[in-house]
Backbone of each chain as ProteinMPNN parsed JSONL, in Angstrom:
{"seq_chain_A": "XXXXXXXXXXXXXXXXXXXXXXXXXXXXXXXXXXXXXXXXXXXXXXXXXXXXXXXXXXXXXXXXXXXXXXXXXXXXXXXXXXXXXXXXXXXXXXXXXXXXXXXXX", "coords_chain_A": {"N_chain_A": [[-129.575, 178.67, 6.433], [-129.652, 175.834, 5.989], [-131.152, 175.061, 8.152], [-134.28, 175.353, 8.121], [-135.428, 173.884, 5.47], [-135.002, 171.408, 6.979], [-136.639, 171.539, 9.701], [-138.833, 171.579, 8.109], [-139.36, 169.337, 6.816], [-139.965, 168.181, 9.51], [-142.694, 168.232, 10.063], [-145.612, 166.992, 11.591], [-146.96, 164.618, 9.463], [-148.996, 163.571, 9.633], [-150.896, 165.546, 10.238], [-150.266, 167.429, 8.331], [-151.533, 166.841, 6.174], [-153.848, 168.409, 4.305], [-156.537, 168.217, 4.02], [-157.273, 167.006, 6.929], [-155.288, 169.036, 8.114], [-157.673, 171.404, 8.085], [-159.693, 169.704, 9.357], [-158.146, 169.55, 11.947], [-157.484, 172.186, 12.796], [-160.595, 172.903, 12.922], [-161.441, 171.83, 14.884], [-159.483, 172.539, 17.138], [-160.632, 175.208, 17.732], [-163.064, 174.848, 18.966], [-164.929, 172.626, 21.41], [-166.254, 170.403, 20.492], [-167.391, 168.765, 17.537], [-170.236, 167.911, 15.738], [-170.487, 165.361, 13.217], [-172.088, 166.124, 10.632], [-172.227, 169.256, 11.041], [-169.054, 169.468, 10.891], [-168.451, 167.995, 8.59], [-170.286, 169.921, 6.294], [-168.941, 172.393, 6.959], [-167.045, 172.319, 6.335], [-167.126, 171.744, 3.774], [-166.732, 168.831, 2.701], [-166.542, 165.292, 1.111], [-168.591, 162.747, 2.469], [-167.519, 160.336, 2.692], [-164.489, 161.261, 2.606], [-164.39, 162.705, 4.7], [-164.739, 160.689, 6.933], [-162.59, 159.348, 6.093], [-160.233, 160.616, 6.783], [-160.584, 161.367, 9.453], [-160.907, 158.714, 10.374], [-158.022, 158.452, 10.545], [-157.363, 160.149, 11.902], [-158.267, 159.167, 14.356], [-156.896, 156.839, 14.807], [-154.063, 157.985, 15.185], [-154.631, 158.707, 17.603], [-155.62, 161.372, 17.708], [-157.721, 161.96, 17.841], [-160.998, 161.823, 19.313], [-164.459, 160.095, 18.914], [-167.427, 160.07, 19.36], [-170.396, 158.304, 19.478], [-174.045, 158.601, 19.781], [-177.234, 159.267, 20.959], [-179.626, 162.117, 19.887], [-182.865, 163.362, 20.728], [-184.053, 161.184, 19.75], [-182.282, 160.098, 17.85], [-179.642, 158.95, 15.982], [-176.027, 160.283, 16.52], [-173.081, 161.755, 15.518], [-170.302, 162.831, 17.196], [-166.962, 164.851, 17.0], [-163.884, 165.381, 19.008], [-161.25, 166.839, 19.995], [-158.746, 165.242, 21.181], [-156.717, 165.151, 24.206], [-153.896, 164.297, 23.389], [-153.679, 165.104, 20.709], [-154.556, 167.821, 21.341], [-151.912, 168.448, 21.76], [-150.508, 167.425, 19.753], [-151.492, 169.072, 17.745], [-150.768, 171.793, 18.825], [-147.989, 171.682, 18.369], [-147.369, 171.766, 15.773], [-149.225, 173.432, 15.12], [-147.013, 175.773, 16.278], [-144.412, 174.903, 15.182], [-144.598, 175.506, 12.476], [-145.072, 178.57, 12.684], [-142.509, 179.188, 12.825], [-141.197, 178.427, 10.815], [-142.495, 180.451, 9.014], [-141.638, 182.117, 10.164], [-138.934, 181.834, 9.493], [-139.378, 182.238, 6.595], [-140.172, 184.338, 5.519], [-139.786, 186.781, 3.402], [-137.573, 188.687, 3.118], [-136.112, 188.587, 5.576]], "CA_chain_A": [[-130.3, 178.095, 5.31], [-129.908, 174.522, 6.476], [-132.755, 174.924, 9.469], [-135.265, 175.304, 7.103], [-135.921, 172.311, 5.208], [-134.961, 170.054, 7.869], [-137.825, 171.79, 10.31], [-140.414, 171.289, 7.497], [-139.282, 167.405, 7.018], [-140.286, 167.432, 11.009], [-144.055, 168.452, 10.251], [-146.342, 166.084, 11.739], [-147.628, 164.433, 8.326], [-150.362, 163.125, 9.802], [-151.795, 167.219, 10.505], [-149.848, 168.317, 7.82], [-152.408, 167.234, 5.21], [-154.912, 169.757, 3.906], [-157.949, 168.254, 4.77], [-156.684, 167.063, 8.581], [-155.186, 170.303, 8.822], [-158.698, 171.804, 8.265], [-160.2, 169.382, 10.552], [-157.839, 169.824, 13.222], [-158.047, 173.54, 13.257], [-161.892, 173.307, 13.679], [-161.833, 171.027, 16.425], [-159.037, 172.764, 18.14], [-161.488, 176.119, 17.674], [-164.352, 174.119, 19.72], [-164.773, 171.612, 22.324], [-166.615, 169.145, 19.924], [-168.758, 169.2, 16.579], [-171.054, 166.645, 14.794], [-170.276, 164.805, 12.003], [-172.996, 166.879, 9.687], [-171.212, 170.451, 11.207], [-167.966, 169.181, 10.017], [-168.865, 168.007, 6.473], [-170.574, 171.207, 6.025], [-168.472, 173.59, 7.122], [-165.277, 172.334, 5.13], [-167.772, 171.074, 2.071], [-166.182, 167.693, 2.39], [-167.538, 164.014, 1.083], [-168.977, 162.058, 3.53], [-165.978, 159.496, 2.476], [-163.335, 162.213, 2.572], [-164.4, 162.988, 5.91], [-164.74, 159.552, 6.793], [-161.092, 158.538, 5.992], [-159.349, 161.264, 7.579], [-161.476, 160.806, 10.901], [-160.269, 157.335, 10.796], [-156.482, 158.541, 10.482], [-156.79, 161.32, 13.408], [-158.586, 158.674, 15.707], [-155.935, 156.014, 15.304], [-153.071, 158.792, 15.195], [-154.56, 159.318, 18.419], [-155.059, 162.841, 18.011], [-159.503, 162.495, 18.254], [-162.084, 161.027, 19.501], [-165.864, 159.785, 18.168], [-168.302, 159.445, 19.813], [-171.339, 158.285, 18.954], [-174.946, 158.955, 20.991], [-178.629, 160.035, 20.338], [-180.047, 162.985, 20.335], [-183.947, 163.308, 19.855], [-183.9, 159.821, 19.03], [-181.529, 160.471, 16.425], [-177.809, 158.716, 16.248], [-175.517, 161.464, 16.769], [-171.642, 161.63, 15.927], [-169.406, 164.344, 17.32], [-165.759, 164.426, 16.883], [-163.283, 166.318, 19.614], [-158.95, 166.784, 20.18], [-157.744, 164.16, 22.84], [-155.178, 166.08, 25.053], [-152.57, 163.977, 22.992], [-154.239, 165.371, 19.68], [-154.169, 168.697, 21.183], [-150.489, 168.665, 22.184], [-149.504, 167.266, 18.105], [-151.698, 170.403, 16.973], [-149.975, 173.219, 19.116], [-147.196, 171.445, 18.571], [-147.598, 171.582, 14.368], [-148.102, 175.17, 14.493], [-145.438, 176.408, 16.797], [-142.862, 174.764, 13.494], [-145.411, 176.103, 11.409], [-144.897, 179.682, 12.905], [-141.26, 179.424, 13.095], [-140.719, 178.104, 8.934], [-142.832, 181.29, 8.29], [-141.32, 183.555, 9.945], [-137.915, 181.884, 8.427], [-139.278, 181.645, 5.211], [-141.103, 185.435, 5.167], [-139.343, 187.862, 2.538], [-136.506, 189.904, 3.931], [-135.729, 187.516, 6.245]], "C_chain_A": [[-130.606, 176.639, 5.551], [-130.678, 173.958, 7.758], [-133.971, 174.489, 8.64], [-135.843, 174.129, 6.75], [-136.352, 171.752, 6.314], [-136.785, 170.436, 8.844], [-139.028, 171.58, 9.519], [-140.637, 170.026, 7.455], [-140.167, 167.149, 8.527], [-141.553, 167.885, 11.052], [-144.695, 167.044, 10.477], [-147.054, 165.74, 10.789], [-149.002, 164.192, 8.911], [-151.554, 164.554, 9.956], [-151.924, 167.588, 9.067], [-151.426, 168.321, 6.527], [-153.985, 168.003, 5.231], [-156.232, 169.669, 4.212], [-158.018, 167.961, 6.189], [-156.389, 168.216, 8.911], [-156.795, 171.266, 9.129], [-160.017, 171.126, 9.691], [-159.946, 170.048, 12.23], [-157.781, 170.938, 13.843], [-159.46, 173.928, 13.883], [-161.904, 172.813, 14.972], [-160.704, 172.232, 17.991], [-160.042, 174.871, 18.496], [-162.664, 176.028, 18.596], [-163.774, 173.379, 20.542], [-165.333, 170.831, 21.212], [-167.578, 169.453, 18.636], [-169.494, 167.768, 15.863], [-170.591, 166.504, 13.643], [-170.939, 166.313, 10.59], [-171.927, 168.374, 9.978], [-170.044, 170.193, 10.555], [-167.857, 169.12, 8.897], [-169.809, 169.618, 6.044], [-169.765, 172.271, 5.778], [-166.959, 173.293, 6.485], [-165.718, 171.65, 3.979], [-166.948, 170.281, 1.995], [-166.927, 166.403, 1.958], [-167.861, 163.357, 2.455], [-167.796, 160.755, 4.006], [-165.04, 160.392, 2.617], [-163.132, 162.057, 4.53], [-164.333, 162.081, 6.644], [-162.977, 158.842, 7.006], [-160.466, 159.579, 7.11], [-159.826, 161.772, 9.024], [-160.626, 159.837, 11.311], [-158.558, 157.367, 11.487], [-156.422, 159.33, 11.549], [-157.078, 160.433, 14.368], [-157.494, 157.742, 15.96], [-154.722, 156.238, 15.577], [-153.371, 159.445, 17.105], [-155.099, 160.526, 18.462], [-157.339, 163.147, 18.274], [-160.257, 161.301, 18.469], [-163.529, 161.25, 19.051], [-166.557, 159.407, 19.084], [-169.626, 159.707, 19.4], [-172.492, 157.967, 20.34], [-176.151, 159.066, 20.302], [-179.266, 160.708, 20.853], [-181.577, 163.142, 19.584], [-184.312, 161.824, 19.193], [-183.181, 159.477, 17.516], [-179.844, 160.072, 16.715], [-177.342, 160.873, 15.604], [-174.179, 161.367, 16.352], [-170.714, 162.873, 16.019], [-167.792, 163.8, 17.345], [-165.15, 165.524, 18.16], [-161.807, 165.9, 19.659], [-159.309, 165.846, 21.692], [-156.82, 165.223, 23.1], [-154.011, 165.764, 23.846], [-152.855, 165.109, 21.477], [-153.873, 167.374, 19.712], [-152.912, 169.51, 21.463], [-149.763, 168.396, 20.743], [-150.273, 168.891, 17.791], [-150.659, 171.715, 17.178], [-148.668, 173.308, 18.775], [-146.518, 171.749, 16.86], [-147.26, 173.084, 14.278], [-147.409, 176.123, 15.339], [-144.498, 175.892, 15.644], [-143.393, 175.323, 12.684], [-145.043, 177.517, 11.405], [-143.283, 180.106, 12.902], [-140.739, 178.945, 11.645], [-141.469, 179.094, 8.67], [-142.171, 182.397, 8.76], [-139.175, 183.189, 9.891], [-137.915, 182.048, 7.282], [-139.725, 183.493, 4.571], [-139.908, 186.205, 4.598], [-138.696, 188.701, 3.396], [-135.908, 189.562, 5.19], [-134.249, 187.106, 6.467]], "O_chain_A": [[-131.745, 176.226, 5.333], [-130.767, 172.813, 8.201], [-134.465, 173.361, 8.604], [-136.584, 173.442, 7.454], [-137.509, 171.565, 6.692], [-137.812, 169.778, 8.672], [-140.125, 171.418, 10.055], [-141.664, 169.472, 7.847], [-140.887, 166.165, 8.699], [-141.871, 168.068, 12.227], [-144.425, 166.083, 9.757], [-148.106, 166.379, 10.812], [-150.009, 164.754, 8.481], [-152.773, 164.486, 9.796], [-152.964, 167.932, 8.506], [-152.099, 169.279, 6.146], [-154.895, 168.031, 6.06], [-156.981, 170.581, 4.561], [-158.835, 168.642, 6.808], [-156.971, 168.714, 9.875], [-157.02, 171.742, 10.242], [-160.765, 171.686, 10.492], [-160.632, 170.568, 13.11], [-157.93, 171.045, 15.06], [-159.694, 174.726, 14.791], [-162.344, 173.373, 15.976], [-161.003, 172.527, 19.148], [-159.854, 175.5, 19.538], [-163.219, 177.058, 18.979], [-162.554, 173.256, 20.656], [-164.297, 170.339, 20.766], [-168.451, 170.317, 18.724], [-168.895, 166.722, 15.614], [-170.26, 167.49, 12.984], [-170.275, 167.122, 9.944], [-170.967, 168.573, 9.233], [-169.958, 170.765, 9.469], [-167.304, 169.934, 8.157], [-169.338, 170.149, 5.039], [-169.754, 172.965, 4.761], [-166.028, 174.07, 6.275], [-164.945, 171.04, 3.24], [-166.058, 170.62, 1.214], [-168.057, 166.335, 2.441], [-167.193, 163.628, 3.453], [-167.392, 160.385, 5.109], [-164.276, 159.586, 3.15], [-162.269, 161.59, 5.274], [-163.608, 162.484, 7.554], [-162.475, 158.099, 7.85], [-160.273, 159.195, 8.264], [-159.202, 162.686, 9.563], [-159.821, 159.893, 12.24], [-158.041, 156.723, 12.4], [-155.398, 159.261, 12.229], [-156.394, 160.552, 15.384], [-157.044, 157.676, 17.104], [-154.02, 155.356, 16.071], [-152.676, 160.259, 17.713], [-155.06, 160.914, 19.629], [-157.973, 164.118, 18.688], [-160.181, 160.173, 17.982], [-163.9, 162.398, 18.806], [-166.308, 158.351, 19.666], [-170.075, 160.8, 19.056], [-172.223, 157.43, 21.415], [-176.15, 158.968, 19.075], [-179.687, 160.501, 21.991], [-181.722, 163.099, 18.362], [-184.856, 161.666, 18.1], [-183.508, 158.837, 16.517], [-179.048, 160.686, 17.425], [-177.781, 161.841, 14.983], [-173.76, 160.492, 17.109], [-170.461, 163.688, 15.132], [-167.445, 162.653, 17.627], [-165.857, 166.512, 18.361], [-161.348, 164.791, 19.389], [-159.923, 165.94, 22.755], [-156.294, 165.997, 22.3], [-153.316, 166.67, 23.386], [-151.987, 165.971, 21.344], [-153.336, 168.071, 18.852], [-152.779, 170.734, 21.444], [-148.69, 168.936, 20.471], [-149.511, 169.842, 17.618], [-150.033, 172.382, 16.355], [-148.045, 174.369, 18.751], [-145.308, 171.932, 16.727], [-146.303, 173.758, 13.897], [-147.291, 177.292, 14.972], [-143.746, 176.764, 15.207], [-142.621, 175.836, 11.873], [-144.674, 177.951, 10.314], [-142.934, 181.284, 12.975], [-139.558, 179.248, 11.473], [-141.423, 179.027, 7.442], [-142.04, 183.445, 8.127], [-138.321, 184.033, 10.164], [-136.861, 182.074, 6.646], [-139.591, 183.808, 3.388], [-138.949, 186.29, 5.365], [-139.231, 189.347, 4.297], [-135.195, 190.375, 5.779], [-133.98, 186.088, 7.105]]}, "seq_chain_B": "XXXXXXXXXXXXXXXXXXXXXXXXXXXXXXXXXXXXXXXXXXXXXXXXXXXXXXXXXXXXXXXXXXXXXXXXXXXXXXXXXXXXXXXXXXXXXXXXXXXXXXXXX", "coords_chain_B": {"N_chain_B": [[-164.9, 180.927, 13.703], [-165.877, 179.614, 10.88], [-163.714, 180.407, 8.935], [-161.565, 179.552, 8.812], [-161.073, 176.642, 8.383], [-161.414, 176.804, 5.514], [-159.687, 178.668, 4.544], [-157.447, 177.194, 4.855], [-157.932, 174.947, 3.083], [-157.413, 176.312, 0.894], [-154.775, 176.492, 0.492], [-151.991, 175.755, -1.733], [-151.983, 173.445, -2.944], [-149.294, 172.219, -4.695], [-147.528, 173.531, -3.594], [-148.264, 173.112, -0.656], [-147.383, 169.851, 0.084], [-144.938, 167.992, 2.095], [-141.791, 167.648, 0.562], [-141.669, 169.143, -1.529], [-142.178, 171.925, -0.351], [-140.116, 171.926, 1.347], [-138.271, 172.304, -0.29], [-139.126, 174.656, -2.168], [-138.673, 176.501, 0.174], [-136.131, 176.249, 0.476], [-134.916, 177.12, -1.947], [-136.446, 179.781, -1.927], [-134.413, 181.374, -0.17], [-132.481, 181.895, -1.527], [-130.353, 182.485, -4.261], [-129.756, 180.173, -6.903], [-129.561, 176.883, -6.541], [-127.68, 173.283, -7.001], [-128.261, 170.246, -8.144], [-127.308, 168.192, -6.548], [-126.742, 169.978, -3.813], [-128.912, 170.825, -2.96], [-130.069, 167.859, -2.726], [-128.784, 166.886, -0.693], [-128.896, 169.154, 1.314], [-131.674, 168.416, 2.024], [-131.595, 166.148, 2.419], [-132.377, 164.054, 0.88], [-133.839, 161.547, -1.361], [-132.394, 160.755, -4.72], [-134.485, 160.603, -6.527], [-136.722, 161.298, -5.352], [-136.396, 163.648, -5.06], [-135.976, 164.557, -8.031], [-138.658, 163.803, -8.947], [-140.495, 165.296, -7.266], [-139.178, 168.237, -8.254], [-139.948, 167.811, -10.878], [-142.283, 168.025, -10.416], [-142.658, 171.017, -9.379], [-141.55, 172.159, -11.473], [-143.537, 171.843, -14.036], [-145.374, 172.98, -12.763], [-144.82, 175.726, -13.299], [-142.886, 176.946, -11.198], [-140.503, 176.645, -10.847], [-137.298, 176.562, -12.145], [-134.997, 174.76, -14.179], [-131.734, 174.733, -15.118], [-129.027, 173.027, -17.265], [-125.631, 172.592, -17.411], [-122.423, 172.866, -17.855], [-119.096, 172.727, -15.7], [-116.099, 172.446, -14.759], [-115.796, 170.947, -17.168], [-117.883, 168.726, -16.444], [-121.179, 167.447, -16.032], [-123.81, 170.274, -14.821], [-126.737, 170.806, -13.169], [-128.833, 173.078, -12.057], [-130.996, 174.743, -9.862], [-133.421, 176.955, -9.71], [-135.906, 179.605, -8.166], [-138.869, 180.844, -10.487], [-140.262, 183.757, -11.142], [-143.042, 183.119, -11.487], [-142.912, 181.61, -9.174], [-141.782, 182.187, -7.477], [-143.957, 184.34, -6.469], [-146.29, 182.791, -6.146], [-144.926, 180.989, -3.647], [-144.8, 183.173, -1.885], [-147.656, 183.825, -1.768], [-148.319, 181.724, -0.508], [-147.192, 181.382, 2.164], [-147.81, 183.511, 3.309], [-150.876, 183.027, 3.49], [-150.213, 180.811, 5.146], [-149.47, 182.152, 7.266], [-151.465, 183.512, 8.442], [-152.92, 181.882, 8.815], [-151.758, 180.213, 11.142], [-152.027, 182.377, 12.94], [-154.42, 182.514, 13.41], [-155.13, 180.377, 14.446], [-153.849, 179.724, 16.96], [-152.829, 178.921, 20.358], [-155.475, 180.84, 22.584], [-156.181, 182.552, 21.326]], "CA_chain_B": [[-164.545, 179.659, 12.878], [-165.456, 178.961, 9.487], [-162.888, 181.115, 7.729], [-160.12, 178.803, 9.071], [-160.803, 175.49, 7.11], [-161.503, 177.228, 3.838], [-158.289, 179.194, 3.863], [-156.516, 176.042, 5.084], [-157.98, 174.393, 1.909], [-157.202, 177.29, -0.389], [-153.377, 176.525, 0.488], [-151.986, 175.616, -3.074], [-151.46, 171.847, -2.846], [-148.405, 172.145, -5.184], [-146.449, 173.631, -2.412], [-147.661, 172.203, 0.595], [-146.606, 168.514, 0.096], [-143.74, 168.567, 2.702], [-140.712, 168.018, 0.025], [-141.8, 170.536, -2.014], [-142.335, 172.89, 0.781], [-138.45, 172.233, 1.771], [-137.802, 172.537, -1.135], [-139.58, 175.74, -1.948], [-138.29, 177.107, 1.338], [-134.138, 176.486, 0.471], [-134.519, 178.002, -2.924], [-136.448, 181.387, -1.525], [-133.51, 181.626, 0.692], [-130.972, 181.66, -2.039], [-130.624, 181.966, -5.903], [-129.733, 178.796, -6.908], [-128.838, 175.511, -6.09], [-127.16, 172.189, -7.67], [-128.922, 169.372, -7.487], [-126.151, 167.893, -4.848], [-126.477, 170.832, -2.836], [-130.504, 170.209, -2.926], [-130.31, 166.923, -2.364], [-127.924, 166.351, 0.631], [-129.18, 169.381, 2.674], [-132.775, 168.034, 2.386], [-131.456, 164.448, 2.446], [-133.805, 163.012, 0.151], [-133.089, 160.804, -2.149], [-132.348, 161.43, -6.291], [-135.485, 160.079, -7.462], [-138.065, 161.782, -4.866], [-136.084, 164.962, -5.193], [-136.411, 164.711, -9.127], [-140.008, 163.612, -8.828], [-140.81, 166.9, -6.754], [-138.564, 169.267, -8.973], [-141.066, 168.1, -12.128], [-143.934, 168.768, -10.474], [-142.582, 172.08, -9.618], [-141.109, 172.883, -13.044], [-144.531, 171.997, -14.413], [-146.729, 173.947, -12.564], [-144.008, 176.886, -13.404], [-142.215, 177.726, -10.324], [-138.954, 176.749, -10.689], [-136.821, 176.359, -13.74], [-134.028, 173.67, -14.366], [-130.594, 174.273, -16.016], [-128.065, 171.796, -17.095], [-124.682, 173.355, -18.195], [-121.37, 172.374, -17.486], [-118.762, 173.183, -14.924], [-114.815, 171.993, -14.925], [-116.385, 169.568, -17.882], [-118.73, 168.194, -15.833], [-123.003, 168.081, -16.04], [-124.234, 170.543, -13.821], [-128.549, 170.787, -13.106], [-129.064, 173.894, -11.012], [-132.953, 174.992, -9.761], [-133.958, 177.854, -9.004], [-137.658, 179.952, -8.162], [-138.955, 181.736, -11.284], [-140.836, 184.937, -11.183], [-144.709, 182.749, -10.444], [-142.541, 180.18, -7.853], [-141.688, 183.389, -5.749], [-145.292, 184.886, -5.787], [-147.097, 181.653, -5.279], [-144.225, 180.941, -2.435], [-145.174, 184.486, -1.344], [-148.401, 183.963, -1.339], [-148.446, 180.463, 0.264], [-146.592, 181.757, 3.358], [-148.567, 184.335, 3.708], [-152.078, 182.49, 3.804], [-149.992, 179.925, 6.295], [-149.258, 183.176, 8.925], [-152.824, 184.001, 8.839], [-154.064, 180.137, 9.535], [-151.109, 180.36, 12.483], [-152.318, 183.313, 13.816], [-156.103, 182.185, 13.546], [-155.146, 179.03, 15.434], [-153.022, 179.742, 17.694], [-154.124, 178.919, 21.749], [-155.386, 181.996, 23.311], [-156.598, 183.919, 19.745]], "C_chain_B": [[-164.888, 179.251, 11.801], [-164.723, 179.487, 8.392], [-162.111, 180.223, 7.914], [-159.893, 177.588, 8.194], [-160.927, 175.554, 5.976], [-160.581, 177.959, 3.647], [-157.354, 178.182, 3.64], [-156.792, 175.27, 3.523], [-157.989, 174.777, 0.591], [-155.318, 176.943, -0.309], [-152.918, 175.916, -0.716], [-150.592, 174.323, -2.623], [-149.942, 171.296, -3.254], [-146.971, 172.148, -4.164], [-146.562, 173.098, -1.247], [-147.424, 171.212, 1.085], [-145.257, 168.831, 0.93], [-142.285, 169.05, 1.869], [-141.061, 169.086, -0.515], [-141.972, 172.037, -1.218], [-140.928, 172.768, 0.782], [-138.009, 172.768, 0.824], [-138.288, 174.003, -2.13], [-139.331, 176.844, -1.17], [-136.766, 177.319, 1.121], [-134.175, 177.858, -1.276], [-135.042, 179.738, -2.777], [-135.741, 181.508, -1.117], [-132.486, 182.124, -0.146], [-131.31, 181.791, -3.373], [-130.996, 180.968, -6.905], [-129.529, 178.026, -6.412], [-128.843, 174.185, -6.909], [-127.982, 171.171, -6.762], [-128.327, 168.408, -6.445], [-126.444, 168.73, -3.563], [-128.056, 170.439, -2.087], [-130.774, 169.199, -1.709], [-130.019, 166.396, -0.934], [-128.41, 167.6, 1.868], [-130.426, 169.26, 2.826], [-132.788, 166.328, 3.017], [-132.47, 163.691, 2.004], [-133.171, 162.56, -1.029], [-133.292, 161.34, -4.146], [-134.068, 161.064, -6.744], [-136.932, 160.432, -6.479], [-137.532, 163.655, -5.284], [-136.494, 165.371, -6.903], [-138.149, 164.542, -9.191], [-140.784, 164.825, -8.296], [-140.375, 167.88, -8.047], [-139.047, 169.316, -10.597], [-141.717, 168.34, -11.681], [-143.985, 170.273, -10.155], [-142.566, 173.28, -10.906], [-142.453, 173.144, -13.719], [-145.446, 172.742, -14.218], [-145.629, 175.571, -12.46], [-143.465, 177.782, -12.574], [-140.969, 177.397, -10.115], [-138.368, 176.089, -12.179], [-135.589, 175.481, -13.256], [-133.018, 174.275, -15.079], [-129.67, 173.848, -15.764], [-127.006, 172.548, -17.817], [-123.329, 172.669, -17.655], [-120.624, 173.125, -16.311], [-117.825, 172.57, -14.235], [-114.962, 170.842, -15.769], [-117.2, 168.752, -17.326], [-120.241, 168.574, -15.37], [-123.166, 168.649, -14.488], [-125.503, 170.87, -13.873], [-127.93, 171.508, -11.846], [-130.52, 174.357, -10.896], [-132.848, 176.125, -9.311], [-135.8, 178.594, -9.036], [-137.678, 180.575, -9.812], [-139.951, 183.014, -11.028], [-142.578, 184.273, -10.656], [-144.615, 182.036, -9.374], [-142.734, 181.544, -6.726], [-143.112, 183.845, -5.428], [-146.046, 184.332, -5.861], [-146.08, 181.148, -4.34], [-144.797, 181.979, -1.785], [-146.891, 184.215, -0.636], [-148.973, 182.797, -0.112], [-148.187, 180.779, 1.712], [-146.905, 183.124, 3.72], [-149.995, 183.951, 4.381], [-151.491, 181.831, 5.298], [-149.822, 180.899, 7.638], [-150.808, 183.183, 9.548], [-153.547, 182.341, 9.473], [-153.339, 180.04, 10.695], [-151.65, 181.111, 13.412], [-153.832, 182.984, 14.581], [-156.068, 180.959, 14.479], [-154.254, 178.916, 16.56], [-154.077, 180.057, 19.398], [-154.013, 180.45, 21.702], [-155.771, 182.815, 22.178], [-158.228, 183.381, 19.793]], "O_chain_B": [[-164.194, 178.296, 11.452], [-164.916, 179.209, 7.208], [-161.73, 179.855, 6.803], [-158.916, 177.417, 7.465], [-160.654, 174.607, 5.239], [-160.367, 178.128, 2.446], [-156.607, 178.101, 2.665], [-155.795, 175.041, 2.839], [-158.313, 174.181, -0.436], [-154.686, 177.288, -1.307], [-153.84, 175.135, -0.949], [-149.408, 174.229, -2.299], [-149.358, 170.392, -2.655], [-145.999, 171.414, -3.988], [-145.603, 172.639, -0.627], [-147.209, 171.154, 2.296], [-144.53, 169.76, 0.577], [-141.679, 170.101, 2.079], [-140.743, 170.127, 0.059], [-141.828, 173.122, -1.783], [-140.389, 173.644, 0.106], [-137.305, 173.768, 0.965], [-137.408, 174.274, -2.947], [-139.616, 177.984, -1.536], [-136.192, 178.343, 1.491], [-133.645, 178.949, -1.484], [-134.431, 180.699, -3.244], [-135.623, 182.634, -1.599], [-131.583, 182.776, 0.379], [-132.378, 181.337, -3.783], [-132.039, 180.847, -7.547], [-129.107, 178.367, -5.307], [-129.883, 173.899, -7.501], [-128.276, 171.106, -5.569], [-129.029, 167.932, -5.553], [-126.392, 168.239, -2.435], [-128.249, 169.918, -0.989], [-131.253, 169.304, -0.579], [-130.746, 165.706, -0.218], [-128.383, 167.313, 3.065], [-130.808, 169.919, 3.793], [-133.562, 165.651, 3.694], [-133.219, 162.903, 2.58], [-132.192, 163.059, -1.584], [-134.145, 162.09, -4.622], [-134.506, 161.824, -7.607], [-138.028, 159.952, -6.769], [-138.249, 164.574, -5.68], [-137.217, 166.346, -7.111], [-138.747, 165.533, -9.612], [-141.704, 165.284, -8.973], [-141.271, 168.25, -8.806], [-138.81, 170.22, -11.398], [-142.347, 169.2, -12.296], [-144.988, 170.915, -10.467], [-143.063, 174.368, -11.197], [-142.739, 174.3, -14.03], [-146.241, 173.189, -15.045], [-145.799, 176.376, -11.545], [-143.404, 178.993, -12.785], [-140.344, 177.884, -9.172], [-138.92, 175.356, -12.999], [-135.23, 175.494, -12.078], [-133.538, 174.489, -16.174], [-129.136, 173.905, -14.656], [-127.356, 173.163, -18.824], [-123.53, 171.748, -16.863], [-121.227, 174.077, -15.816], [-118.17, 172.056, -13.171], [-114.448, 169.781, -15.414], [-117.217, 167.704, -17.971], [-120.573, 169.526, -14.664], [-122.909, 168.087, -13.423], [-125.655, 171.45, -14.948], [-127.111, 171.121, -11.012], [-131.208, 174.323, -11.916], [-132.062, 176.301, -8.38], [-136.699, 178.168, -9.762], [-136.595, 180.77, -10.362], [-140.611, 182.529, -10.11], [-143.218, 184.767, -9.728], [-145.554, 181.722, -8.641], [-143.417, 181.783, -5.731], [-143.507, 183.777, -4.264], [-147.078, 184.981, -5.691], [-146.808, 180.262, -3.891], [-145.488, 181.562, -0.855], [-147.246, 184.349, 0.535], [-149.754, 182.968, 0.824], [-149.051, 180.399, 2.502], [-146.16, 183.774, 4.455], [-150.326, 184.364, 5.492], [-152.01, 182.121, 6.376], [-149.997, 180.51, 8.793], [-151.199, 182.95, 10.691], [-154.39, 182.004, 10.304], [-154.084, 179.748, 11.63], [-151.801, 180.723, 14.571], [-154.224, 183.122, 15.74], [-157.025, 180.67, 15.196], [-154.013, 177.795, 17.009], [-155.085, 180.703, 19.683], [-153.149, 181.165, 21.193], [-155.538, 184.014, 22.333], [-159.059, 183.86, 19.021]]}, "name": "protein", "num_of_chains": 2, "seq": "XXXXXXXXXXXXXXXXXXXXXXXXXXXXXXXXXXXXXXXXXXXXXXXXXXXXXXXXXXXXXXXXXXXXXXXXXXXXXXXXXXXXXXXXXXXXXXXXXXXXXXXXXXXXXXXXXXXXXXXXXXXXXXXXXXXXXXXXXXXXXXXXXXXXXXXXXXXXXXXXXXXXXXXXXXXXXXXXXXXXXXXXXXXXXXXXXXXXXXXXXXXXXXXXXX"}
């Protein structure tokens, strides 16, 4: 009983939250997506998306880059190695508090 | 890929704040527990642990009673009947976002 908790205390906060987690799942789904793809596809604000960008790039865990395509600024986001070593790393504890936590257990 | 960040953001916010998650996670395990018992094997302090254990009570998944016990106040928590099947369902959605993200799927 005393695994439990403690292993959830050790979630990487910085993933753990709900809209990062959504990020970081897409990205680790892809090699890279545009700004616009992103806000779309998790119906986020442009500020939402915005902040928690900011928090994965300085957490390390992504990179921005910006370009033009068509004569058109461009911004795609993708996992840094380090980024994709906190993800796998999130849900391997993730997979191991569910299947402590799953009913009948 | 776009089922993954819209389940991830269907996860029911209540529970997946980390304390409340631990804390969500010791009491499926077990009937009850004293708020000592709580407190010390999450190691969090009285006044985040109380701060969690209203916002649980409130959104009606775990109930509070205070009763005595060798003359002395005892506050025990446990799930109630919507804690377990929004726990249930919470850790259910979270297998399926594991499974969906996991390398190699």
């Amino acid at each position: 009983m005393s695994r439990e908790p403690r292993s959830v205390l050790a979630l990487d906060s910085v993933i753990h939250e709900k809209g990062r987690l959504a990020i970081m799942s897409l990205l680790a789904a892809t090699t890279e997506l545009s700004f616009t793809e992103m806000r779309d596809t998790i119906a986020m604000t442009d500020g939402n998306l915005t902040a928690h960008i900011r928090t994965l790039q300085e957490a390390g865990y992504v990179s921005v880059t910006k370009s033009f395509r068509a004569g058109r600024p461009l911004t795609t986001f993708a996992l840094t190695p380090a980024g994709k070593q906190a993800f796998g790393a999130y849900i391997d504890l993730l997979e191991q508090i569910v299947q402590q936590t799953k009913p009948g257990k």
